[in-house]
Every structure is written in C-alpha cells, then in structure tokens.
DOVOLO-896302 format. One line per 3 residues: number of its first residue (from 1); their letters; for each residue x, y, z of N, C-alpha, C. Coordinates in steps of 0.1 Angstrom, whole numbers, plus 5000, padded with zeros to 4 digits. Layout:
DOVOLO-896302
NUM) A) X Y Z X Y Z X Y Z ~ ...
This chain:
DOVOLO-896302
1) XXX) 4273 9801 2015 4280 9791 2008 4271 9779 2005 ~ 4275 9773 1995 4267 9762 1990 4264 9749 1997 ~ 4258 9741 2001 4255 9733 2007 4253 9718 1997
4) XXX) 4259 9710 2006 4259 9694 2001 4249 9689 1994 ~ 4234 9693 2004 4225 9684 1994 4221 9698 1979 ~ 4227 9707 1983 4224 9718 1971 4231 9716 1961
7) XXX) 4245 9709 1961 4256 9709 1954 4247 9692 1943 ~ 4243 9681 1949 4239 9670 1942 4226 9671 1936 ~ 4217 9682 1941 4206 9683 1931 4204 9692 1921
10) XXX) 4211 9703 1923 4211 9720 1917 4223 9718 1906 ~ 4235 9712 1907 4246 9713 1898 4244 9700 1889 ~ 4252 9704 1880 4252 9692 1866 4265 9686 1865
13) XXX) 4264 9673 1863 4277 9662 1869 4278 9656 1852 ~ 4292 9657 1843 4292 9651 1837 4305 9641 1836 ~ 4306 9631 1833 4316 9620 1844 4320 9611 1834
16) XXX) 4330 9600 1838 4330 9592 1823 4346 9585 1829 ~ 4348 9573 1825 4360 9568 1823 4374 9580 1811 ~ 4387 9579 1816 4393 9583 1809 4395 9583 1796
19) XXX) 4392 9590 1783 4389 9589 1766 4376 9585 1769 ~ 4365 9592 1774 4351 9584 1772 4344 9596 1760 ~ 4354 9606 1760 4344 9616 1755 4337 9631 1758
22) XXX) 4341 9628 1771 4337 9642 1785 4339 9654 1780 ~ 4349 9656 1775 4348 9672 1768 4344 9674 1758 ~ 4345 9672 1746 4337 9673 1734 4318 9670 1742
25) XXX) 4315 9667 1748 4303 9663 1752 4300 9671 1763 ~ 4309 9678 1768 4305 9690 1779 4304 9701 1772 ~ 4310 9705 1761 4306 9718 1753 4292 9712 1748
28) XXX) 4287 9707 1746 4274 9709 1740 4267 9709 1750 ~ 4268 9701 1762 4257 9707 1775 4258 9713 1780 ~ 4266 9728 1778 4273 9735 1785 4266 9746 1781
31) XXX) 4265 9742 1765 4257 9757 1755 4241 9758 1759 ~ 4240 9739 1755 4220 9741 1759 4216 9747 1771 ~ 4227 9746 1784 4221 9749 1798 4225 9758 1799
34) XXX) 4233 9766 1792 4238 9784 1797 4249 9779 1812 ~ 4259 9770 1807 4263 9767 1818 4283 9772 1816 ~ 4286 9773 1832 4300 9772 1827 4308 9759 1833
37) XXX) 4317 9758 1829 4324 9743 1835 4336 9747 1842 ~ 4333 9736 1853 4343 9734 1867 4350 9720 1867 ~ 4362 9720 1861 4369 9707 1861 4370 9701 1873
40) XXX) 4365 9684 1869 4366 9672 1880 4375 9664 1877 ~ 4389 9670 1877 4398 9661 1870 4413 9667 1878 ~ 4420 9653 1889 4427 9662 1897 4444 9664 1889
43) XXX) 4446 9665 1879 4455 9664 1875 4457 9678 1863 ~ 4445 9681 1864 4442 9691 1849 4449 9704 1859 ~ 4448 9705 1869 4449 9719 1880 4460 9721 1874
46) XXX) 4469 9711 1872 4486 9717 1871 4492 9720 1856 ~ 4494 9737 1865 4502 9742 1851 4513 9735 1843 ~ 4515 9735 1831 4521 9727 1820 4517 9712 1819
49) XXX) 4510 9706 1825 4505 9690 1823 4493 9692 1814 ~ 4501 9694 1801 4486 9692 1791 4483 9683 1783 ~ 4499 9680 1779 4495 9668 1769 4488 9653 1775
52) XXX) 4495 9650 1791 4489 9637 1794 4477 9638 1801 ~ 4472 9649 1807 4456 9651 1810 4450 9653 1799 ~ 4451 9652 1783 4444 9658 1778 4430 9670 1778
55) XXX) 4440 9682 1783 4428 9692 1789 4424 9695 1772 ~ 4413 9703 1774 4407 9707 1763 4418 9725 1759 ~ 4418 9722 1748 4432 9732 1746 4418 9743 1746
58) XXX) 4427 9757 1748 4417 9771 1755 4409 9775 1738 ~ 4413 9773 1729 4410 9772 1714 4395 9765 1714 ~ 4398 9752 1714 4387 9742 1718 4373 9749 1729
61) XXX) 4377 9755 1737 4367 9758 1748 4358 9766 1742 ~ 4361 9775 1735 4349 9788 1728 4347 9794 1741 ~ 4333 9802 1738 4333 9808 1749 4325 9806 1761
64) XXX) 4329 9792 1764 4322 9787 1777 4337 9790 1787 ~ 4334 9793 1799 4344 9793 1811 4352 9782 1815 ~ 4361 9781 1817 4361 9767 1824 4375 9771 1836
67) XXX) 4367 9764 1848 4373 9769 1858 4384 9754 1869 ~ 4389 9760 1878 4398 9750 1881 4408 9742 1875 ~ 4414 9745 1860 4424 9747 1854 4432 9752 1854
70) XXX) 4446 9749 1856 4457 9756 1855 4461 9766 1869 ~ 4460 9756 1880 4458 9767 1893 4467 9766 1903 ~ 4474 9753 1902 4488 9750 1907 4502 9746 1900
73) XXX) 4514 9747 1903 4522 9746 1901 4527 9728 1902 ~ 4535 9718 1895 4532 9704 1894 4540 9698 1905 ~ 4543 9710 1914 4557 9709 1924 4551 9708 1934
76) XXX) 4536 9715 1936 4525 9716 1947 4516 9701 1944 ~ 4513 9704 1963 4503 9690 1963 4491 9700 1961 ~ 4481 9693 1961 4465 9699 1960 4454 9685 1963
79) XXX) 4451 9688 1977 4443 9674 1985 4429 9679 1978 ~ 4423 9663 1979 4407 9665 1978 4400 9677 1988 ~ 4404 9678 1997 4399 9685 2008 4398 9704 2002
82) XXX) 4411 9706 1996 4415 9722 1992 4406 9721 1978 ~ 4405 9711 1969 4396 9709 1953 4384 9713 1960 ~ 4376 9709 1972 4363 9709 1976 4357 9725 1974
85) XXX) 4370 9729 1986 4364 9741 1988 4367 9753 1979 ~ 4378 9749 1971 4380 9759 1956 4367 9756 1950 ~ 4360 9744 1949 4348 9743 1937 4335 9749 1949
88) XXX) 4333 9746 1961 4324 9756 1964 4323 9770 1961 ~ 4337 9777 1964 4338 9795 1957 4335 9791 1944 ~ 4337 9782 1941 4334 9787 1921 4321 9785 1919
91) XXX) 4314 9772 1925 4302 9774 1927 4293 9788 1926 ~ 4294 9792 1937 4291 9805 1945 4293 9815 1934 ~ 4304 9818 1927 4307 9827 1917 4301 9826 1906
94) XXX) 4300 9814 1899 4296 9814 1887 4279 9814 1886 ~ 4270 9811 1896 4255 9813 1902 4258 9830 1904 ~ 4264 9837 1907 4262 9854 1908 4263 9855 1895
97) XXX) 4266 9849 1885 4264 9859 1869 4254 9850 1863 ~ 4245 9841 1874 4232 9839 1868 4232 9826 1858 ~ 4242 9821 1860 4246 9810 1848 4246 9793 1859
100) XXX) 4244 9784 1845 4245 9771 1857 4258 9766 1856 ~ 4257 9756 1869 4272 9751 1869 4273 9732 1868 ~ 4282 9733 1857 4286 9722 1847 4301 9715 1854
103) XXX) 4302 9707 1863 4313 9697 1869 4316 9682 1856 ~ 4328 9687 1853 4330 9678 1837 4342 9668 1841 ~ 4347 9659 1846 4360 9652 1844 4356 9640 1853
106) XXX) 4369 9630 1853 4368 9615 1859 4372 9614 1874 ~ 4378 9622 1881 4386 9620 1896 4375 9614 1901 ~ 4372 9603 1909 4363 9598 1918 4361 9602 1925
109) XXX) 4369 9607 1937 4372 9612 1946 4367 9625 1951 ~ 4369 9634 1940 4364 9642 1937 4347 9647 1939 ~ 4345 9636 1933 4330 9636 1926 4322 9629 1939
112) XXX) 4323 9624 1945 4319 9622 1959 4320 9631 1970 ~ 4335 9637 1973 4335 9644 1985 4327 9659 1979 ~ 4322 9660 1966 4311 9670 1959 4300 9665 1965
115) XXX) 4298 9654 1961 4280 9650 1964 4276 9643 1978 ~ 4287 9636 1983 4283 9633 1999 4287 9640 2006 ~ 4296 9647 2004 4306 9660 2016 4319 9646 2020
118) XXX) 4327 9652 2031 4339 9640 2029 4341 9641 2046 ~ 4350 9638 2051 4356 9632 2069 4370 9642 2065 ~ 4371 9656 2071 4385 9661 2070 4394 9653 2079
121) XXX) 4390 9645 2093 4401 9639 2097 4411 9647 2106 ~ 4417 9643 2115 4426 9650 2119 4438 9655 2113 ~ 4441 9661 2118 4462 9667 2111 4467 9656 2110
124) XXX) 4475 9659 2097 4488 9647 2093 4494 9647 2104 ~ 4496 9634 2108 4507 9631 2120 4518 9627 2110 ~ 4529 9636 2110 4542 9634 2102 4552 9625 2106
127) XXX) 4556 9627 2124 4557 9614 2127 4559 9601 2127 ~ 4544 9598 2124 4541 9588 2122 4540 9578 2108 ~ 4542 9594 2098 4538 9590 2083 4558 9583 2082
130) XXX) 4564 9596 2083 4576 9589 2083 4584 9577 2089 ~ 4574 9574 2100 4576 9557 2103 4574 9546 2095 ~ 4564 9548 2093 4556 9539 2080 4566 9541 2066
133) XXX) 4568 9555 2060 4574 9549 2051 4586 9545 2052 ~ 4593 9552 2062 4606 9543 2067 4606 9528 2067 ~ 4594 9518 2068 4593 9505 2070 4590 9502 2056
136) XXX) 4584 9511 2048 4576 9507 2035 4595 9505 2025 ~ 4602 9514 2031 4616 9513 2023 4624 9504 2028 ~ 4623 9499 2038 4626 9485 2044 4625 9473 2037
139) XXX) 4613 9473 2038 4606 9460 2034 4596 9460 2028 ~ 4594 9471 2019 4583 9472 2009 4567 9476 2012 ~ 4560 9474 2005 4543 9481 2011 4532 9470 2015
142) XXX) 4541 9461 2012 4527 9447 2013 4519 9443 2029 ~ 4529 9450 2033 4521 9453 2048 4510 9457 2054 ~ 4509 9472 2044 4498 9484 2046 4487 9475 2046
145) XXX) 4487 9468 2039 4475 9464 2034 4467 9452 2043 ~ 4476 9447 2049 4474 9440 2058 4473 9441 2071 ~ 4481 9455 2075 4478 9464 2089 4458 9464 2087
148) XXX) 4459 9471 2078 4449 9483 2075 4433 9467 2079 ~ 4433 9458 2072 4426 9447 2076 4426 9445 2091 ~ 4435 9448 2095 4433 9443 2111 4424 9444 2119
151) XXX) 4429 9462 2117 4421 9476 2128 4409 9480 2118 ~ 4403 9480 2103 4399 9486 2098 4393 9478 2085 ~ 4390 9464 2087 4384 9457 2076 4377 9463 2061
154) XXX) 4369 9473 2069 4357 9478 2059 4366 9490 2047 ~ 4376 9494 2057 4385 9504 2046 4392 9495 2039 ~ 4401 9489 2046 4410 9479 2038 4402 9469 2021
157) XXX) 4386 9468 2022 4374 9466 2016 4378 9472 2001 ~ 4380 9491 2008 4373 9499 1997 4391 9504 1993 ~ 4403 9496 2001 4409 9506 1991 4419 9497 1984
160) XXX) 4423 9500 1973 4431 9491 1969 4448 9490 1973 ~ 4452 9472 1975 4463 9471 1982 4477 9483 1978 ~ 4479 9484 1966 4488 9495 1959 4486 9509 1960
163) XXX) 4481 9513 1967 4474 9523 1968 4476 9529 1983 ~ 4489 9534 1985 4495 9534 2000 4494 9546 2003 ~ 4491 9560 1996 4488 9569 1999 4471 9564 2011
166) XXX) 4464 9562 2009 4456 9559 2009 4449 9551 2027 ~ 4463 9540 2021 4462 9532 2034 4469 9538 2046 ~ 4481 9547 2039 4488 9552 2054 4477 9563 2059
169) XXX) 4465 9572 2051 4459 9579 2059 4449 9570 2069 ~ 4442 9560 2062 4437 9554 2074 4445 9547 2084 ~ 4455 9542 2083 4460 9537 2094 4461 9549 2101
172) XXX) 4465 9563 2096 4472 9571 2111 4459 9575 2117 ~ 4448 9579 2106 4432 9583 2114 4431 9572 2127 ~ 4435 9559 2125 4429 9553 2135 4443 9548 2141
175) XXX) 4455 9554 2143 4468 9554 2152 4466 9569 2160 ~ 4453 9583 2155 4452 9596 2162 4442 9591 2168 ~ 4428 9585 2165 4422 9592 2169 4415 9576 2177
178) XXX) 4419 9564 2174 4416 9550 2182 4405 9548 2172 ~ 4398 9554 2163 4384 9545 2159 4391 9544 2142 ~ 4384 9535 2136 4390 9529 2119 4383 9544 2114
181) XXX) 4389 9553 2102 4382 9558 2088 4371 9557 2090 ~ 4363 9541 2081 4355 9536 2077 4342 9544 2089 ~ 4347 9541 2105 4337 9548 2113 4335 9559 2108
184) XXX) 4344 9567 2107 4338 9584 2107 4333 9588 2092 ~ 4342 9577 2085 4332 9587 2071 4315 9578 2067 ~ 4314 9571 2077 4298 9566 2078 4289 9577 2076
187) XXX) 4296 9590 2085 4291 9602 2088 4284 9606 2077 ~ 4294 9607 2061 4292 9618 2050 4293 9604 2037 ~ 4285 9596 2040 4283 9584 2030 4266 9583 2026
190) XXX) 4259 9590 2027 4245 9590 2030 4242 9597 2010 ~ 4238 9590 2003 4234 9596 1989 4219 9599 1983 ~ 4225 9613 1975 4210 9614 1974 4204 9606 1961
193) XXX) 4189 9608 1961 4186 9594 1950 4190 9601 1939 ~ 4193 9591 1927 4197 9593 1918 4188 9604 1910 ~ 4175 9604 1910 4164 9610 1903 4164 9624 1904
196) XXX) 4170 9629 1921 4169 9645 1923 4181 9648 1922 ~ 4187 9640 1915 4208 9643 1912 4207 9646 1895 ~ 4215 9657 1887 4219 9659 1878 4228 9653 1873
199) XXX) 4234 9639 1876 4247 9631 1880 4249 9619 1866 ~ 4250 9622 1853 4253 9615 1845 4269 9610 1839 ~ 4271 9594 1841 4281 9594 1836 4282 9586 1823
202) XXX) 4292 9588 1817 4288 9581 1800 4301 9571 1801 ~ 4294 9563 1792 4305 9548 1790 4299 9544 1777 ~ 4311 9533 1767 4311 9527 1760 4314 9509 1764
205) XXX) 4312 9505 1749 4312 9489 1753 4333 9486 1757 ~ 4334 9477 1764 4347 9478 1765 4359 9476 1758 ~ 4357 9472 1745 4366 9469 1733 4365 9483 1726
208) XXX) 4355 9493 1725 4353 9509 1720 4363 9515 1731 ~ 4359 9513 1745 4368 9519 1753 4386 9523 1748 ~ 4389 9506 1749 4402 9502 1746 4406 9507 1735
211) XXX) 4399 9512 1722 4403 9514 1715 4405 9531 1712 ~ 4399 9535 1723 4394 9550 1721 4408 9557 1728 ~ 4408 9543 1739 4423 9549 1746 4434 9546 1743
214) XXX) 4436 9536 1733 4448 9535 1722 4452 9547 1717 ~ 4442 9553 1711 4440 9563 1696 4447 9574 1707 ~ 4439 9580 1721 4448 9591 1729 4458 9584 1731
217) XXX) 4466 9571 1734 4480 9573 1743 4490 9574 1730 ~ 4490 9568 1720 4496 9570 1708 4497 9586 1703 ~ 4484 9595 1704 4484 9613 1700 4494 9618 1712
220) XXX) 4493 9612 1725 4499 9617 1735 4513 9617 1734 ~ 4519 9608 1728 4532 9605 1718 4534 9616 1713 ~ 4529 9615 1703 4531 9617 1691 4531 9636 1691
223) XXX) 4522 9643 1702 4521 9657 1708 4535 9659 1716 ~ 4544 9650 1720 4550 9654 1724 4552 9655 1743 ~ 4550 9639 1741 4544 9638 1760 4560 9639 1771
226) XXX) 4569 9630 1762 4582 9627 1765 4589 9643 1770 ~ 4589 9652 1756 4592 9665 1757 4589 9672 1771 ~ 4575 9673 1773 4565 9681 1780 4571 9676 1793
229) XXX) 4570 9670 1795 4574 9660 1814 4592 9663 1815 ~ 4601 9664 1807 4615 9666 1804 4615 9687 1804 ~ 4605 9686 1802 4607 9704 1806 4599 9706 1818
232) XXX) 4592 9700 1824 4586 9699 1833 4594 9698 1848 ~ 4601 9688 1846 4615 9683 1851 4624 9695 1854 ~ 4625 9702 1842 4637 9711 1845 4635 9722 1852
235) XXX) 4623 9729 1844 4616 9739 1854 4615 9739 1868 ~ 4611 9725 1874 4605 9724 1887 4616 9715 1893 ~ 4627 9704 1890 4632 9702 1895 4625 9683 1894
238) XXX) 4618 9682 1904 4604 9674 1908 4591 9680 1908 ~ 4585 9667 1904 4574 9668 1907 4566 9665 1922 ~ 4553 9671 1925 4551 9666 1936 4542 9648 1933
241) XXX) 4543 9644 1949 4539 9628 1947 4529 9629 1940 ~ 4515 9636 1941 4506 9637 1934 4506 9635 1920 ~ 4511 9648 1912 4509 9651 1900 4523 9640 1893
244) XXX) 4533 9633 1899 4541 9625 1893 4530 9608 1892 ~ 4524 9608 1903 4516 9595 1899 4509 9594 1889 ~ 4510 9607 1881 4496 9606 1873 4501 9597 1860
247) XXX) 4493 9587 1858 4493 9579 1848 4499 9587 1829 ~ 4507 9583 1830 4515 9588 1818 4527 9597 1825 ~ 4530 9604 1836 4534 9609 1834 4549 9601 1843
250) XXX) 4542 9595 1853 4547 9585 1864 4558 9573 1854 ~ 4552 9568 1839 4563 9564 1833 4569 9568 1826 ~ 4569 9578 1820 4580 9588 1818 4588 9593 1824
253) XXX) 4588 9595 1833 4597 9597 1844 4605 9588 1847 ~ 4599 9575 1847 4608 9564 1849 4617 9561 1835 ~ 4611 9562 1827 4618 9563 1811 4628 9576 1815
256) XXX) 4627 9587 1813 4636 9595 1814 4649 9596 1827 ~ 4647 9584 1836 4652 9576 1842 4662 9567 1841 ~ 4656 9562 1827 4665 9548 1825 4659 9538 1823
259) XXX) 4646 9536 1831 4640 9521 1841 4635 9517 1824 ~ 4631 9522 1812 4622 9521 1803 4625 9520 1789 ~ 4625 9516 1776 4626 9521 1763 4616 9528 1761
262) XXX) 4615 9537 1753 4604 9548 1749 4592 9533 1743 ~ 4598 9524 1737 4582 9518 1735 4576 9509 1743 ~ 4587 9504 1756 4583 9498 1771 4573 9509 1773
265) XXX) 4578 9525 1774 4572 9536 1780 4558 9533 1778 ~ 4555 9534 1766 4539 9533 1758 4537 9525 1757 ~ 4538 9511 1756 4534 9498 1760 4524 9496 1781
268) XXX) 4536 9508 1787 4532 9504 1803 4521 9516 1802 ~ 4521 9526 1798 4510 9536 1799 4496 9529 1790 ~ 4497 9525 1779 4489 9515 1776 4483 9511 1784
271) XXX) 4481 9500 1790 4483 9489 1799 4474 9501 1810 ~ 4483 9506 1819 4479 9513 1829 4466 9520 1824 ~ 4470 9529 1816 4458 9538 1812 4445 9529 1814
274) XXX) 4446 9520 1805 4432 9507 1807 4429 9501 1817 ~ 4438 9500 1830 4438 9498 1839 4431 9509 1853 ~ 4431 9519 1847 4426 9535 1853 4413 9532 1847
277) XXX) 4415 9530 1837 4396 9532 1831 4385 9522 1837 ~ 4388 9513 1838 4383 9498 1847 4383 9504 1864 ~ 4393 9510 1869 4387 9514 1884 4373 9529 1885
280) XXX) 4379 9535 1875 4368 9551 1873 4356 9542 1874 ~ 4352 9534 1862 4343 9526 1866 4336 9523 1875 ~ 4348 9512 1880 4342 9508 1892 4340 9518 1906
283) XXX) 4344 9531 1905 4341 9543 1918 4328 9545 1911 ~ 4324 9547 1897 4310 9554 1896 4300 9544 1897 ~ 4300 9529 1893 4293 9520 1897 4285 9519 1910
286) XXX) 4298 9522 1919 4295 9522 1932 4289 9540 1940 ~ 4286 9545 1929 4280 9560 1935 4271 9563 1929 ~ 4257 9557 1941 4242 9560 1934 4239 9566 1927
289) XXX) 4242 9578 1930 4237 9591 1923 4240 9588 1907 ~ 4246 9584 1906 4252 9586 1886 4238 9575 1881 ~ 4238 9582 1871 4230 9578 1859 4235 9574 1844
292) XXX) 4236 9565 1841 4245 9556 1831 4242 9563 1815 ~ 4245 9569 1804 4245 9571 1791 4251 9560 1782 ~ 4247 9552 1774 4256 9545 1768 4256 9550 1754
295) XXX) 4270 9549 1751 4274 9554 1735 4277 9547 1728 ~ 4276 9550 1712 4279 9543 1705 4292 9548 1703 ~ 4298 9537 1693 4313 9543 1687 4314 9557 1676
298) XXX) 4305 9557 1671 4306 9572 1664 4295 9583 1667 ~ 4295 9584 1684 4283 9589 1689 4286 9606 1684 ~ 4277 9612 1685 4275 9625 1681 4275 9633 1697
301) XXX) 4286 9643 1701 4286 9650 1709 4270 9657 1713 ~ 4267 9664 1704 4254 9673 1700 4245 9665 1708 ~ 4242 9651 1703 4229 9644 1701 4231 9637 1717
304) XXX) 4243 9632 1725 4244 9630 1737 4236 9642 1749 ~ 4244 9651 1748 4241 9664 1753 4224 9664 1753 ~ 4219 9664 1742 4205 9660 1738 4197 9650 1747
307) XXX) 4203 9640 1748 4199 9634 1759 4201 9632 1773 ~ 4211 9638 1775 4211 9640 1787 4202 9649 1795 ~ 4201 9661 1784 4193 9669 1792 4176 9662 1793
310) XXX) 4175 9659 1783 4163 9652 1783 4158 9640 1793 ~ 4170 9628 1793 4169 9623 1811 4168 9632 1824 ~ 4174 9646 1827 4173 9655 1832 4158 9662 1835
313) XXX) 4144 9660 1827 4138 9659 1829 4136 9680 1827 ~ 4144 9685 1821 4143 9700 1814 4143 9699 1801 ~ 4144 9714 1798 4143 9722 1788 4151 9727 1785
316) X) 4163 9725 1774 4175 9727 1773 4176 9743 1763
C-alpha cells in the first residue's frame, strides 16, 4: 500500500478555488503525463449531484479515467477517513497499468489527510453527539465555539465558529479521550517541502475569480439545478448532512422549502459560493506543500498544463 510521504512526492496535485479552472486544466496534464485522474472533490462522489458540483460531464473526459466519481448514493455520508483509503486502492491500481496519478479538485480536507496522513480518533461517541445537538436545538450553536476555546484553543484557532460538524468532533475527541484534537493531530501535521511535492494550486486575481463564479452559478440555473435537487429529493427522500451542506444545493433545499424566492435562492448561493472560494484559499495558503500558478483571465488550458509541468521540473 502506498505510503504518506510516497503519496506527496510521487503523485500530481492539481487544486484551485471553486470555478478556478481545474478541469479543463487537468485534461491537459493528464495527456502530457500519461496520467489518470482521482477526484479531490467531496461532493462529486455522489450519484445525481452534477449540476451543482460541476463535474466534468463523461463526454468532456475523453479518454482519460477519472476515478472516485459517482460512488455513493446522496443519502450516504462518506468521511474524510473512507475518501483516504478509497484513493490509496486507486492509487495502487492505477500505478499497476503503469500510468501516473493526477488528484484534480478543491476539498481541503481532502488534500491534506492525502499529503500529511490525518488522526482517525476514536469512535463516534453517539451519546454524546446527541447531547450537544440536543443543546445546539435549544439554544443554538454559539456555544461550540466557545466550549471548544476552553479545553482546545489551538483547534478552536483552526476551525471556523459555523462549522459545528467540526467542533462537535473535537469537543467529543477530548470528552473520550481527556487530551484536545489539536494534541493528537500534532502527530500527522509534519509537511513535506514544497520542492519534493508535485502540489500545484492555480488562482486568479479576485475580481476574475468573482466573475468566473458568477458565469457558473447563473449556467447552474439555467442547467437546471432547482430540477436536479427536486428529483433528488424524491428519489432519496433526504439528503445526507453532508451532501445537503453542499453549497448550492443546501439553498435549494431551503427554496424548495419555502425559506427562499428562486432569485433570493441565487442571490444566497452567489454570495456563499464566493464565500467557499475565499476559505479554499485560505486551507491552501496554509498547506506548504502547494505551489501557486497564477492565471490570466483568458488563460489557455494547454499552455497552464505547460507550465506546470515545467515547474515540476520533467519532461512532459
């Protein structure tokens, strides 16, 4: 099986805020390197969520592979921990037919417990989780955040206050086991230098951003996003917590709810979406290993690809 520091110097990391470009720009480094691609994107896994992940329709792909697509149901959770070890097997598989391996999408999350390994943590204490949210429907979440500061400063640091999945796992890590998160994932925080990492992530100036992510939330409309999440719904009933948080799809739901006008809807995914693109950011800022591309507004797929491999320091 593949190993951690084998996974950060041997594999190719292509990365990017949400609309940065990542797929149109993974087929071309995908061809030069003889590579296939392993999506880093935790939301692409689930079957029927196409229009608001904008996955690359199977048309678009040619005949490059692309794996970790379409592999759960939107009813199922799928933790960072199960993504890990699905992309090690794929790792492992896609090196037996001799080809390299291309990691293309934005999940932060993701893209770390890849390149530093991650803290599995003890078992969900259920319990305990249902105390908390029992309090969080009480009296709301503004607490977590302020528990989590108490016993656990340095996490409370890295996570953000809204972000309660998050904080209820560190609180219970250190309600099981007496010591904060923050201690144990000290463990698998260690990066390798950026130089022996294949780890490029691409960005634009932030007015190109905004405007790149306009042009998708408006197609995402206009494809039929409302539809897609309303059949989605029926099929499955619910969504799981996961795949319902996902930005676009989380207000639609609330729209098909009531809570929304269809142009409130796209007005708050707006908003949000740019809001997602500004933290992606800020997770890759903060992860040595990446190496910055900057693009222009009418950049050329082809000629990116081109340079990347050429910071890469090969022969494409």
């Amino acid at each position: 099986m593949t190993d951690r520091s084998d996974i950060a110097k041997t594999c190719w990391f292509l990365t990017g805020a949400t609309a940065s470009g990542k797929s149109s720009t993974s087929l071309e480094l995908a061809k030069r390197i003889n590579a296939e691609i392993i999506s880093l994107d935790s939301m692409a896994i689930y079957r029927g969520m196409d229009i608001g992940t904008a996955k690359p329709p199977v048309e678009e792909r040619g005949d490059i592979p692309h794996h970790l697509i379409d592999i759960r149901d939107p009813s199922e959770t799928f933790s960072t921990s199960q993504y890990r070890d699905a992309a090690l097997q794929t790792i492992d598989a896609v090196r037996s037919r001799g080809k390299e391996v291309l990691f293309v999408g934005g999940t932060a999350l993701y893209l770390k417990a890849l390149l530093r390994g991650m803290f599995e943590g003890p078992p969900a204490d259920w319990e305990f989780r249902k105390k908390v949210e029992d309090e969080i429907k009480e009296s709301g979440g503004e607490f977590l955040h302020e528990r989590l500061q108490m016993v656990d400063p340095v996490a409370a640091h890295n996570i953000h206050p809204n972000d309660h999945r998050r904080l209820i796992r560190a609180l219970e890590v250190f309600s099981t086991t007496g010591k904060p998160i923050s201690h144990w994932q000290m463990e698998f925080d260690s990066p390798t230098p950026a130089e022996q990492c294949r780890v490029f992530a691409i960005r634009h100036e932030r007015s190109i951003l905004h405007q790149r992510i306009e042009q998708r939330v408006g197609a995402m409309f206009d494809a039929g996003l409302i539809e897609e999440v309303r059949g989605l719904l029926e099929k499955h009933g619910e969504l799981s917590h996961t795949a319902a948080q996902a930005v676009g799809y989380r207000e639609v739901i609330e729209h098909l709810n009531g809570q929304h006008t269809e142009e409130e809807t796209k007005e708050l995914v707006l908003i949000r979406t740019r809001r997602f693109a500004r933290h992606q950011e800020t997770w890759f800022r903060n992860l040595s290993e990446c190496r910055w591309v900057d693009l222009e507004a009418d950049f050329e797929p082809s000629a990116v690809a081109e340079e990347i491999i050429e910071m890469a320091g090969v022969d494409g």
